[in-house]
N, C-alpha and C positions, 0 to 999 in steps of 0.2 A: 483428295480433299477430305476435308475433316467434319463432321457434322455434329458429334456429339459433345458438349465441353469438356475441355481436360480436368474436371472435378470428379466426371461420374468416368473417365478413361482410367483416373488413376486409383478410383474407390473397387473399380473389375477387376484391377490387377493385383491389387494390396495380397499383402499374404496373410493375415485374419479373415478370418470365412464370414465375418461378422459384417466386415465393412465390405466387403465385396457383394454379400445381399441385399448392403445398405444400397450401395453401386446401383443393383437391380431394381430397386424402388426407386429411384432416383431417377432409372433410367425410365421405369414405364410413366413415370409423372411428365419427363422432361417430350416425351413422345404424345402425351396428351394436347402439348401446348403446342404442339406443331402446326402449320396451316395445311388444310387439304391438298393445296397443291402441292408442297415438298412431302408430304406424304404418302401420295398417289404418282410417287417419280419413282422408276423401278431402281435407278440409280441411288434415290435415299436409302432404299429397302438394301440394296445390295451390299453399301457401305456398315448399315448397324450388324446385317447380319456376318460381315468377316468381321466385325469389330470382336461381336460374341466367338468368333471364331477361337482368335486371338484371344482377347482375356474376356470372360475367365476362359474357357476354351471347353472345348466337349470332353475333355477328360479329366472337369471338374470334379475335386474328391469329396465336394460334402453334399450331399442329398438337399437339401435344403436351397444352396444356390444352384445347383443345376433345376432342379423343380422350378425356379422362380425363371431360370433362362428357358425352361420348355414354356411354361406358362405368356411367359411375353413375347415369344415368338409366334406362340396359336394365337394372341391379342391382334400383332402386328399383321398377323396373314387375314385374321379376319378384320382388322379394321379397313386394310388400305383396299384389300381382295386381289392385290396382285402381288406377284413373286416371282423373277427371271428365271428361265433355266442355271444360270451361274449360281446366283443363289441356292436355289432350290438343291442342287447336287453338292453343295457346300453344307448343304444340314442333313443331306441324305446322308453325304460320306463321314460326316459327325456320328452318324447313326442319333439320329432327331428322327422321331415320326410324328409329322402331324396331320391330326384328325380336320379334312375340311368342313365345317360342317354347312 
């Protein structure tokens, strides 16, 4: 199942590094307007995070949108405060570290 709209799916995957940050602003906006409960469902968490898996993916080459994919992923863990183990080994083996704080 699908959670994110196909506007901010197809701006992650573009091949301009431009629209693909746009993508990333897109996406933390589109995550604001979310309700607590599908936010706090380890299943929403799990979905955004192979979505980032997938595009742009962790072997994004431009510094700029990988910094914006670590940045909204330390948002996401600290907004919802939960993270599955699936996920969680899914940004581990990205080689992602994040800081809980």
């Amino acid at each position: 199942s699908q959670i994110l709209p196909d506007t901010i799916i197809k701006k992650l995957g573009n091949s301009s590094w431009k629209e693909r940050l746009t993508g990333m602003d897109e996406l933390s906006e589109f995550i604001d307007t979310l309700s607590s409960d599908i936010l706090n469902n380890s299943n929403t968490i799990d979905l955004i995070i192979r979505q980032l898996e997938n595009k742009p993916g962790w072997k994004e080459s431009n510094v700029q949108v990988l910094s914006s994919v670590f940045n909204f992923i330390t948002k996401l863990v600290q907004t919802t405060k939960i993270i599955s183990k699936p996920a969680c080994l899914v940004v581990v083996q990205g080689k992602i570290i994040i800081i809980f704080l």
